[in-house]
N, C-alpha and C positions, 0 to 999 in steps of 0.2 A: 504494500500500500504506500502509495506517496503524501508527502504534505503537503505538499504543493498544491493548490487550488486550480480547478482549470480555467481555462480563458472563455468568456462568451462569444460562442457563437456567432460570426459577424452574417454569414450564408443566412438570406432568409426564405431558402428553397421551400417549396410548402408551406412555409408559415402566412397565416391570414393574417391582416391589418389588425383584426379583432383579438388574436392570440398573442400579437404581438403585443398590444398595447396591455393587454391584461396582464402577461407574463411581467413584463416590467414594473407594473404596476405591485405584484405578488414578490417581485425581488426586493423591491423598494419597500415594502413593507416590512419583509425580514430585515433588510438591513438598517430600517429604525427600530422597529420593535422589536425584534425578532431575539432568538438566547444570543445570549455572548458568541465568539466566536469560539470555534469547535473545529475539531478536525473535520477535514473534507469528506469520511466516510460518515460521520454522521451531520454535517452542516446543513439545514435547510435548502439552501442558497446553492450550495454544488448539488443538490439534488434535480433543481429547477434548471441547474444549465445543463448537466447530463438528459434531461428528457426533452431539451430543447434540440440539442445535437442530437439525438434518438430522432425523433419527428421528422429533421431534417434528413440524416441519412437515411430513413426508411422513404423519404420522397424523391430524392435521387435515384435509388434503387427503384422506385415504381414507376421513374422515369426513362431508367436504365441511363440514367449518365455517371459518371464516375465521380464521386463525394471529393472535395479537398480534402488532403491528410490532415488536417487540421480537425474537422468533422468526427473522422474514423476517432482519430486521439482524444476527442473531447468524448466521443460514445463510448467509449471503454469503462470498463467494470477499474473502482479501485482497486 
C-alpha cells in the first residue's frame, strides 16, 4: 500500500456535467468537514477519486479507446 495520495483525474471521458459538479461538490465537503486526514486506504476523499478514474476507465473501454496511464494508475486497488 502506498501513502501517497493519488492525483485527480483530469480525463473527463464519461463523466456528465451533473456528476461532475456533484463529485466536487462531495470532495469539497470532505475536505471541510470531513475526518482529519487519514491514510489513502481509508481516506474518504481517495475513495471518490478512485471511483472517479473507475467511471472513466470503464468509459474508455466501452469506447474501446485506450485510457491514459495516468487513469489505469489512478484505478488501481491500494
Amino acid at each position: 500500500m502506498s501513502d501517497k495520495p493519488r492525483p485527480i483525474v483530469r480525463d473527463t471521458t464519461g463523466l456528465s456535467l451533473n456528476y461532475r459538479f456533484w463529485w466536487r461538490m462531495q470532495y469539497l465537503g470532505f475536505a471541510i468537514f470531513g475526518p482529519a486526514d487519514q491514510q489513502p486506504h481509508r481516506s474518504p476523499k481517495e475513495h471518490l477519486k478512485r471511483e472517479r478514474a473507475l467511471r472513466v476507465l470503464r468509459a474508455h473501454e466501452a469506447r474501446g479507446t485506450d485510457a491514459p496511464q495516468e487513469v489505469v494508475e489512478a484505478a488501481r486497488e491500494l
